[in-house]
Backbone bond lengths (Angstrom), bond angles and torsions (degrees), N, CA, C in turn:
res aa  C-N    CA-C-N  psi(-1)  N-CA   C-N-CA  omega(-1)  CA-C   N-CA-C  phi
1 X - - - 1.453 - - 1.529 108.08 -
2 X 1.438 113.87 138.83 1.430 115.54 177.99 1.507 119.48 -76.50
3 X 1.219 128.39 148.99 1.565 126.03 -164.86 1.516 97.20 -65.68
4 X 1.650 136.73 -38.07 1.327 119.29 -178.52 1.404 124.22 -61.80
5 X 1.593 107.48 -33.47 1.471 117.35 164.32 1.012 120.21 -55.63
6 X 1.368 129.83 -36.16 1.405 137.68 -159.06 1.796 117.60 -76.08
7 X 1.823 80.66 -46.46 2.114 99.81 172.48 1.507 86.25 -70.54
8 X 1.201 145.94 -68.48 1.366 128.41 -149.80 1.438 125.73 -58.44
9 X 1.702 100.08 -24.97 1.301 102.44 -178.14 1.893 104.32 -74.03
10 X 1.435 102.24 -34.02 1.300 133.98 -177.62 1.535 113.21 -39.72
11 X 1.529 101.34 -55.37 1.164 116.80 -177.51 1.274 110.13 -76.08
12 X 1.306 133.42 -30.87 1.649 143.49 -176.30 1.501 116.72 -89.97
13 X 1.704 81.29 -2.21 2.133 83.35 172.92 1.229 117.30 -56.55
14 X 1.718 117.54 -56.75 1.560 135.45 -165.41 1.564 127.39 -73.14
15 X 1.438 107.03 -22.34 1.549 131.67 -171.98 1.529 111.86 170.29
16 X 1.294 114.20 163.37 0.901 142.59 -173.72 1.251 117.31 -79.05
17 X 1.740 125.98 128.19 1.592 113.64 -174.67 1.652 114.36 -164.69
18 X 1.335 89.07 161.34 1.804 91.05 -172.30 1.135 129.03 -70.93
19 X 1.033 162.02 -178.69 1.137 176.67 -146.59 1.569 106.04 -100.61
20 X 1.225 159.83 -50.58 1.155 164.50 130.46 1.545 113.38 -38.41
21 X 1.472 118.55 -17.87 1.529 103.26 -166.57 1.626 88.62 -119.91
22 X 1.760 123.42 6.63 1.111 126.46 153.86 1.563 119.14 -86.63
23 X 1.395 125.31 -32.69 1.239 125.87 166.25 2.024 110.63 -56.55
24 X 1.119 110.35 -37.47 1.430 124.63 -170.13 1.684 85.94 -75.73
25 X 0.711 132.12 -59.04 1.829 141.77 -165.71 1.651 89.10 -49.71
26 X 1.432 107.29 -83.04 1.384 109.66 -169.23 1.522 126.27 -47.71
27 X 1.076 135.06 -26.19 1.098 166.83 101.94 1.719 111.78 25.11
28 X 1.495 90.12 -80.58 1.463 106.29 -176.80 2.168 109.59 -81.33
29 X 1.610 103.32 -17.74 1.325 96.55 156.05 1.319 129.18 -74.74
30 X 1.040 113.67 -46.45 1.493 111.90 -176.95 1.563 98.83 -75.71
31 X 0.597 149.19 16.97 1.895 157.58 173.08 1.812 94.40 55.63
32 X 1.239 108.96 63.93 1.551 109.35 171.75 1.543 113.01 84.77
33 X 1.378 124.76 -45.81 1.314 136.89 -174.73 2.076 108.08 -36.48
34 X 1.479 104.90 -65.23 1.728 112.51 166.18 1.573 114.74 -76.07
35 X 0.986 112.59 117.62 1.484 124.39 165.34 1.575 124.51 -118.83
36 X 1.516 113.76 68.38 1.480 103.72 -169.29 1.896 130.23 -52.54
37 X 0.941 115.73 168.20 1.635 118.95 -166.20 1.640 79.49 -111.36
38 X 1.482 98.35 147.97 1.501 115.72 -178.95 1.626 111.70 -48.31
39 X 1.653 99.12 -50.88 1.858 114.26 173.66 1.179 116.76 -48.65
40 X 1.346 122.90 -17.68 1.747 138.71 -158.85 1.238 107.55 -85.27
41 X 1.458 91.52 -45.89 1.740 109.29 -153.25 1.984 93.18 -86.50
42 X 1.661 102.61 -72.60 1.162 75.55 -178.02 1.788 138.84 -78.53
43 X 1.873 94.65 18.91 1.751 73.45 168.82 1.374 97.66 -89.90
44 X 1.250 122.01 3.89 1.796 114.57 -179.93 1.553 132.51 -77.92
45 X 2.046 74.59 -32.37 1.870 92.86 171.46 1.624 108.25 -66.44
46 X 1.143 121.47 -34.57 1.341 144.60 -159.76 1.445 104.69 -72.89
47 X 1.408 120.94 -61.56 1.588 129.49 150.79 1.457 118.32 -25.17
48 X 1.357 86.30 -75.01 2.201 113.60 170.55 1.770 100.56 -14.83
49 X 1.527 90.74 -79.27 1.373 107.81 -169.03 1.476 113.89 -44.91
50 X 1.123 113.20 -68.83 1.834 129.71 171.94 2.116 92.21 -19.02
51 X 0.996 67.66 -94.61 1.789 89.60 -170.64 1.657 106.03 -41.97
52 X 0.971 124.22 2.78 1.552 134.66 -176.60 1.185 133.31 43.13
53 X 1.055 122.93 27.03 1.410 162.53 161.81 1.936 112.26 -42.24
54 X 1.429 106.34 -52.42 1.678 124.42 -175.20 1.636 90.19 -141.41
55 X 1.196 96.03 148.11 1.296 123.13 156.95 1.438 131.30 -140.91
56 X 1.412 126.99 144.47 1.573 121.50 160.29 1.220 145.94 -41.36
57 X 1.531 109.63 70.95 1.669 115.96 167.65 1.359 125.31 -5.91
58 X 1.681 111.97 -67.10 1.228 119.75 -174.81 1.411 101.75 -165.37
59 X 1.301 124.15 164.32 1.523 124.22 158.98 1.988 107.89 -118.31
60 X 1.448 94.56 141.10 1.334 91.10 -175.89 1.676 105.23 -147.10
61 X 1.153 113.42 160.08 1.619 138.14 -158.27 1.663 81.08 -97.72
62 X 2.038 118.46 127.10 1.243 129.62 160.90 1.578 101.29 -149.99
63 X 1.688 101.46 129.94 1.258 110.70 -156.32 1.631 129.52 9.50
64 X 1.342 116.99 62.69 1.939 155.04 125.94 2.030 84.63 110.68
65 X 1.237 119.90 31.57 1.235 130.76 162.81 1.741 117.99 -108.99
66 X 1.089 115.24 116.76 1.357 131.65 174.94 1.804 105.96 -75.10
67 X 1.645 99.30 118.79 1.306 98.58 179.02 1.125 106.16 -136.67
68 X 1.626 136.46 127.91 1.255 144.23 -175.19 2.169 108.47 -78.87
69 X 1.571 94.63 145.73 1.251 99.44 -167.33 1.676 100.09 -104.98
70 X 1.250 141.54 157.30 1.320 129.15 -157.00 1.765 99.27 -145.09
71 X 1.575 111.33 123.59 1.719 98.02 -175.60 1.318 92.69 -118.57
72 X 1.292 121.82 176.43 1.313 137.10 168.60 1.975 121.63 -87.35
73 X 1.546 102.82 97.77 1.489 104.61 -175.36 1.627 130.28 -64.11
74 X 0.917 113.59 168.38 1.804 111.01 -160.70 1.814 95.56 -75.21
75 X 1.178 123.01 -42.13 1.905 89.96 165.78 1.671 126.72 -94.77
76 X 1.275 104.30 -1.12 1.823 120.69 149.22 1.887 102.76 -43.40
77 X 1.291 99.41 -43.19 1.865 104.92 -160.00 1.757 82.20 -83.35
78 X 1.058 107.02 -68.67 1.842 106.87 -174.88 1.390 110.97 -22.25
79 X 1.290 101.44 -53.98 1.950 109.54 -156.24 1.957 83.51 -69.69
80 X 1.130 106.99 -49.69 1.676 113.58 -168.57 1.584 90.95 -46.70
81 X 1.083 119.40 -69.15 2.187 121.82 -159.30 1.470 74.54 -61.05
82 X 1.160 156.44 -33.66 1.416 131.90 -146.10 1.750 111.52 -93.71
83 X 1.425 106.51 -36.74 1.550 132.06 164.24 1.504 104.30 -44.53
84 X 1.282 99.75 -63.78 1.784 123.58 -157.19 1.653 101.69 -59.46
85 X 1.205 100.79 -37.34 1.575 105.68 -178.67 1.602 113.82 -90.85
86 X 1.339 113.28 -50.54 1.638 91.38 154.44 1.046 148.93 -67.41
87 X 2.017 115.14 -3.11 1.454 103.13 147.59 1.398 125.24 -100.49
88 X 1.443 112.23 18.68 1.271 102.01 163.98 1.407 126.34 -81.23
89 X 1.584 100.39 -39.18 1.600 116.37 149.73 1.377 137.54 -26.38
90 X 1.145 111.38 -27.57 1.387 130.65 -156.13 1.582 94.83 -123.15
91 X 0.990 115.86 -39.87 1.429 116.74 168.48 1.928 132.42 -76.79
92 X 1.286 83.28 -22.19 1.785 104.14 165.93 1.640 95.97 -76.58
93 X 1.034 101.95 -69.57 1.381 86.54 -158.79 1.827 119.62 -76.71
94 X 1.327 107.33 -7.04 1.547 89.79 164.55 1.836 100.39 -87.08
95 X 1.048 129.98 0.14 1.711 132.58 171.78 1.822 86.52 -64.83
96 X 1.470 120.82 -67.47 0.888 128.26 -161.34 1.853 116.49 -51.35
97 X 1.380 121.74 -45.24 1.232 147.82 -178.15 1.774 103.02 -67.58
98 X 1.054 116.05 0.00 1.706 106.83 -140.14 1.646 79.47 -147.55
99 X 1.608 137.21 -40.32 1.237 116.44 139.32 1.607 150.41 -82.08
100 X 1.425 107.91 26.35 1.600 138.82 147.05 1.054 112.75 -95.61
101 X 1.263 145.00 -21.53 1.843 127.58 -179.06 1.049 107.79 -78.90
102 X 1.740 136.89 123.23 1.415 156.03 168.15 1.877 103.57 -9.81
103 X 0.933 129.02 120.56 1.257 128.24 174.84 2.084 114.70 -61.91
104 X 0.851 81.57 105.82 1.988 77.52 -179.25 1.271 103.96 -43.15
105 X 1.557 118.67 128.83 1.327 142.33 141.61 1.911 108.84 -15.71
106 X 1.172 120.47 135.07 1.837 102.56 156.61 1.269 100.76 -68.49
107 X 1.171 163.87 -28.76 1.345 137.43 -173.95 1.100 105.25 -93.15
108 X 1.208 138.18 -13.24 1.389 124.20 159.41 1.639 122.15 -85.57
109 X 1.350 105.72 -1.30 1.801 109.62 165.08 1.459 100.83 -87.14
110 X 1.581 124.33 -1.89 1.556 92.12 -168.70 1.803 81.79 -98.41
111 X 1.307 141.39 -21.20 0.883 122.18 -179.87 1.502 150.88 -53.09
């Protein structure tokens, strides 16, 4: 799974949200690092949807603009627990790999 997919699903775990308050979400997950482009997001929602992953909550009228609301669908959540656990996997065990390698010397960190 690609890391933009991953925050989006990420972001659509907890509640349901728009399109602007998903760019702000992702955003604030990746701690600033991902910043999707409007084109990004919704050709992603657009993907999302296809593949059935997210779907449309609701659509609603905010100041005389129609803006679609976006939730997280029941194998959207699957693929998500399924992600979540293979990088935790992957993250245990390079934790694990990474407390067996010889601790560098300080004079060999200044090198």
């Amino acid at each position: 799974m690609q890391e933009p997919t991953l925050l989006l699903l990420t972001a659509l775990a907890d509640e349901p949200r728009h399109g602007y308050a998903l760019m702000q979400e992702v955003a604030e997950i990746s701690n600033g690092r991902v910043r999707l482009r409007t084109g990004t997001l919704y050709g992603a929602l657009e993907r999302l949807q296809r593949e059935g992953m997210v779907r449309v909550e609701r659509e609603e009228v905010v100041d005389g603009r129609a803006r679609k609301v976006y939730a997280l669908a029941d194998p959207g959540a699957v693929a998500l627990a399924e992600e979540t656990a293979r990088l935790r996997a992957v993250a245990e065990e390079a934790e694990r790999r990474l407390a067996r390698r010889p601790r560098p010397s300080a004079r060999g960190a200044l090198a």
